[in-house]
C-alpha positions as semicolon CSV with decimal commas, in nm:
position;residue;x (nm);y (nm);z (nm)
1;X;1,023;-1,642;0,799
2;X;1,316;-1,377;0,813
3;X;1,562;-1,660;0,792
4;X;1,439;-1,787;0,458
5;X;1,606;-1,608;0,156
6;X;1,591;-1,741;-0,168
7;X;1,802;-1,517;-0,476
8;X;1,796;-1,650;-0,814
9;X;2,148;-1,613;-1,032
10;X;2,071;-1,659;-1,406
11;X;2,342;-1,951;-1,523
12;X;2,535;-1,935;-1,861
13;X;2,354;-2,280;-1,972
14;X;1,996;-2,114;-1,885
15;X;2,079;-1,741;-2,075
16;X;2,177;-1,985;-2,345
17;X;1,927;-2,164;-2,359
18;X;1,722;-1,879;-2,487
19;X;1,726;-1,735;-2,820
20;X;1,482;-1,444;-2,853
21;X;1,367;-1,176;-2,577
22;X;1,074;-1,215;-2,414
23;X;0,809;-1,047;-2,600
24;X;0,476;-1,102;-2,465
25;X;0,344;-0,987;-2,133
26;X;0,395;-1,233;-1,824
27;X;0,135;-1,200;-1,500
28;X;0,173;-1,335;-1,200
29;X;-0,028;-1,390;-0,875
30;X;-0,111;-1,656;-0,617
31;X;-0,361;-1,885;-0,692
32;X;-0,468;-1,993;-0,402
33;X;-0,563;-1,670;-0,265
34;X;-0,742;-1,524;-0,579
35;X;-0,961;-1,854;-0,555
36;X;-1,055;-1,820;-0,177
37;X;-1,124;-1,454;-0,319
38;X;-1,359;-1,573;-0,561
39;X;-1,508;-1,800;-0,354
40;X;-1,601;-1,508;-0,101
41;X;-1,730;-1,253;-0,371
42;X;-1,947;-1,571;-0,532
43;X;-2,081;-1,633;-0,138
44;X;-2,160;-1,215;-0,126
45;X;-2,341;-1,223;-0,451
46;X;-2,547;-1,497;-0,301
47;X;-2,624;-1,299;-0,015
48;X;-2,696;-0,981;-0,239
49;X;-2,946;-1,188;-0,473
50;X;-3,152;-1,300;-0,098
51;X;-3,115;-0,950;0,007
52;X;-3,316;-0,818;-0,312
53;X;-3,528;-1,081;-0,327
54;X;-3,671;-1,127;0,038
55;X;-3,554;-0,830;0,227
56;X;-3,634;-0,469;0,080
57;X;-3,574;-0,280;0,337
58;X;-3,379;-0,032;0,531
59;X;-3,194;-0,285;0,727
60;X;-3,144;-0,447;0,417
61;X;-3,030;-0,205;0,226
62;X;-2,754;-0,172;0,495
63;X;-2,670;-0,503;0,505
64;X;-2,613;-0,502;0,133
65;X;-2,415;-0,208;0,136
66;X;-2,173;-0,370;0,369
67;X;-2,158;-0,685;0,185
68;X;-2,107;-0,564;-0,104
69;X;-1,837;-0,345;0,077
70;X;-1,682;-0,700;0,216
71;X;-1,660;-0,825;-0,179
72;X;-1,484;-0,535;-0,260
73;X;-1,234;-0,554;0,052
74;X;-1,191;-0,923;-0,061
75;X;-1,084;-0,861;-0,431
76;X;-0,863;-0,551;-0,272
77;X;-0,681;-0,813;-0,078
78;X;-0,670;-1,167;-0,263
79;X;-0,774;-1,095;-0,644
80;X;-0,590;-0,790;-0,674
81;X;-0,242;-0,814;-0,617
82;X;0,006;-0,960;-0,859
83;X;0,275;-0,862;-1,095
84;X;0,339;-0,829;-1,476
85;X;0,671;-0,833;-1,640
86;X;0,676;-0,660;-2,018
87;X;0,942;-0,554;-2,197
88;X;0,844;-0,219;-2,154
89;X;0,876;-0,201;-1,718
90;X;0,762;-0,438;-1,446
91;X;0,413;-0,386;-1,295
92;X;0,312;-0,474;-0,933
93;X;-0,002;-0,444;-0,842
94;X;-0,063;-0,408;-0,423
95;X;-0,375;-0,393;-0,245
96;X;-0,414;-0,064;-0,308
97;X;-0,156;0,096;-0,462
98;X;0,018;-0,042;-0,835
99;X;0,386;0,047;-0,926
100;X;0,547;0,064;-1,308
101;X;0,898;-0,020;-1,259
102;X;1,146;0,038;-1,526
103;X;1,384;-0,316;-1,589
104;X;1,675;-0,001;-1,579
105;X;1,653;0,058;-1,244
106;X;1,524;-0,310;-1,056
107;X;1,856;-0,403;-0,877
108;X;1,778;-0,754;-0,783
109;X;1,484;-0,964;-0,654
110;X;1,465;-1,265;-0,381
111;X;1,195;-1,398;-0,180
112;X;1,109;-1,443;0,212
113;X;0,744;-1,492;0,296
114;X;0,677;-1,281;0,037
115;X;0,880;-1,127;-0,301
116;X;1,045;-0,840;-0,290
117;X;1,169;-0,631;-0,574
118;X;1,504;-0,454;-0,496
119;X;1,535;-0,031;-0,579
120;X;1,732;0,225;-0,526
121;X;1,764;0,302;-0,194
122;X;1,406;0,130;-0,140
123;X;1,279;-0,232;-0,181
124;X;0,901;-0,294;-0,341
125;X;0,677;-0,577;-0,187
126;X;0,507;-0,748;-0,362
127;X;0,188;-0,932;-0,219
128;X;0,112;-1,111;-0,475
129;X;0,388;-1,353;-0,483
130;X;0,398;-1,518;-0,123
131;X;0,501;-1,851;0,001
132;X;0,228;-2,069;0,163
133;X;0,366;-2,156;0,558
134;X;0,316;-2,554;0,468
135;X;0,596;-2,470;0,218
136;X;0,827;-2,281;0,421
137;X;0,809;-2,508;0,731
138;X;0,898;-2,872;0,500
139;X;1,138;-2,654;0,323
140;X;1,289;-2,492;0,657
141;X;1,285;-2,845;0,820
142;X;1,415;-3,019;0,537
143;X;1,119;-3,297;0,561
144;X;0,997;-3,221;0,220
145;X;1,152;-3,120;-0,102
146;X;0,960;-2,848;-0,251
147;X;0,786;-3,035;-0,579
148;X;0,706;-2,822;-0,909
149;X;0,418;-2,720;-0,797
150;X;0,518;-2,576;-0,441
151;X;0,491;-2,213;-0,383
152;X;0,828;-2,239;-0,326
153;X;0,903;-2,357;-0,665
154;X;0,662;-2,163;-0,819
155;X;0,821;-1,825;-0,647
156;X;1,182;-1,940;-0,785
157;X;1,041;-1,927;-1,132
158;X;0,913;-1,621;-1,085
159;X;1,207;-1,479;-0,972
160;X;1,417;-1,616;-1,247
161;X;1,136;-1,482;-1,532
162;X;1,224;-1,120;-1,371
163;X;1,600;-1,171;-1,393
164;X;1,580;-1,283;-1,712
165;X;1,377;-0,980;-1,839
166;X;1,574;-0,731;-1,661
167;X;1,892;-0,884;-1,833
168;X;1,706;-0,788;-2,162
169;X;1,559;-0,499;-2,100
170;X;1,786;-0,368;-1,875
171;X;1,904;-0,136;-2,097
172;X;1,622;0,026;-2,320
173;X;1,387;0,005;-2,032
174;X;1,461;0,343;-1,843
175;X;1,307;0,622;-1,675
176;X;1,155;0,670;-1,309
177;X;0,961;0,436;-1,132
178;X;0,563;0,549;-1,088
179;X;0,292;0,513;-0,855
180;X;-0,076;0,526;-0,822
181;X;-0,333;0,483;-0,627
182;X;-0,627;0,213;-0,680
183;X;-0,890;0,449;-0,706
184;X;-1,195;0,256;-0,881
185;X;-1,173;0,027;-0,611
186;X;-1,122;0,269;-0,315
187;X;-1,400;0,459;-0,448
188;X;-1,669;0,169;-0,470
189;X;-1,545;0,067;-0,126
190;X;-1,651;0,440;0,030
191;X;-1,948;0,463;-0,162
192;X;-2,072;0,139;-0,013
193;X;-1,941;0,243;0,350
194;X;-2,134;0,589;0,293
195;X;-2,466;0,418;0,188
196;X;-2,451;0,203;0,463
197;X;-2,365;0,488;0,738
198;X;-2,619;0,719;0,570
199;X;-2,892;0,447;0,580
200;X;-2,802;0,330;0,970
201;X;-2,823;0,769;1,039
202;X;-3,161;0,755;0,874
203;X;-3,316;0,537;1,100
């Protein structure tokens, strides 16, 4: 994976191609993650429903509490994460942490296994851009071209949309980079936790 590098350079005929900024906000993610993630809080719900329905009791109660704990933990790690480019910064949203990221100072972007946003003095991962493996081993092998819909291809265009804004909004985006924590999700994921270890102490 370390040997794969992919950096976008924006070409004269593609700037000109152009006309107008982009205006309108752009989000990003992998698919194929945020639909096994969907699939696994749909399969949790199922559960919950049985749980309500047939099994009322303290054991159940703490069963619940940690399923519902496992939906959360799968939205924190395949739903969540992705990025959104605006003109006014770029957003990246982690598993548990998001970033605003002024276009001023984002000093280049590429991709390995996963994309990577390059700062000052720092670089910002970004989870919810990866490559699949299948991808990178055709692609490193040189079996397979990567077809439009390849997560290869797919994290090229990315790459290039985030180029292309910050050679917009390069200069009248400015200011400091920010950081926060994902606390309505954090917080439902300990509450559930607590039920479920104040329920198991209660028996």
């Amino acid at each position: 994976m370390a040997g794969l590098r992919r950096v976008w350079q924006p070409s004269n005929d593609y700037l000109d191609g152009v006309k107008t900024a982009p205006s309108e906000a752009e989000t990003y993610a992998t698919t194929s993650s945020r639909i096994t993630g969907a699939v696994a809080i749909l399969i949790g719900f199922a559960c919950l429903v049985d749980i309500v329905v047939e099994w009322r009791t303290r054991g159940g109660l703490i069963t619940a509490a940690l399923v519902g704990a496992a939906m959360v933990l799968a939205y924190i790690v395949l739903i969540r994460p992705s990025i959104t480019l605006s003109p006014q910064h770029l957003s990246v949203r982690n598993h548990i942490r998001s970033h605003q990221v002024p276009w001023s100072v984002v000093e280049g972007v590429d991709v390995t296994d996963i994309l990577r946003i390059q700062l000052p003095g720092r670089q910002l991962r970004c989870p919810g851009v990866q490559l699949m493996m299948r991808d990178m081993r055709r692609q490193r092998t040189g079996r397979i071209k990567p077809d439009q819909d390849s997560s290869l291809s797919r994290a090229e265009f990315i790459v290039g949309r985030i180029e292309y804004h910050r050679e917009y909004y390069g200069k009248t985006s400015t200011g400091e980079p920010s950081s926060r924590w994902a606390v309505p999700e954090l917080t439902l994921l300990g509450a559930l936790l607590l039920i479920a270890l104040v329920a198991w102490l209660a028996g």
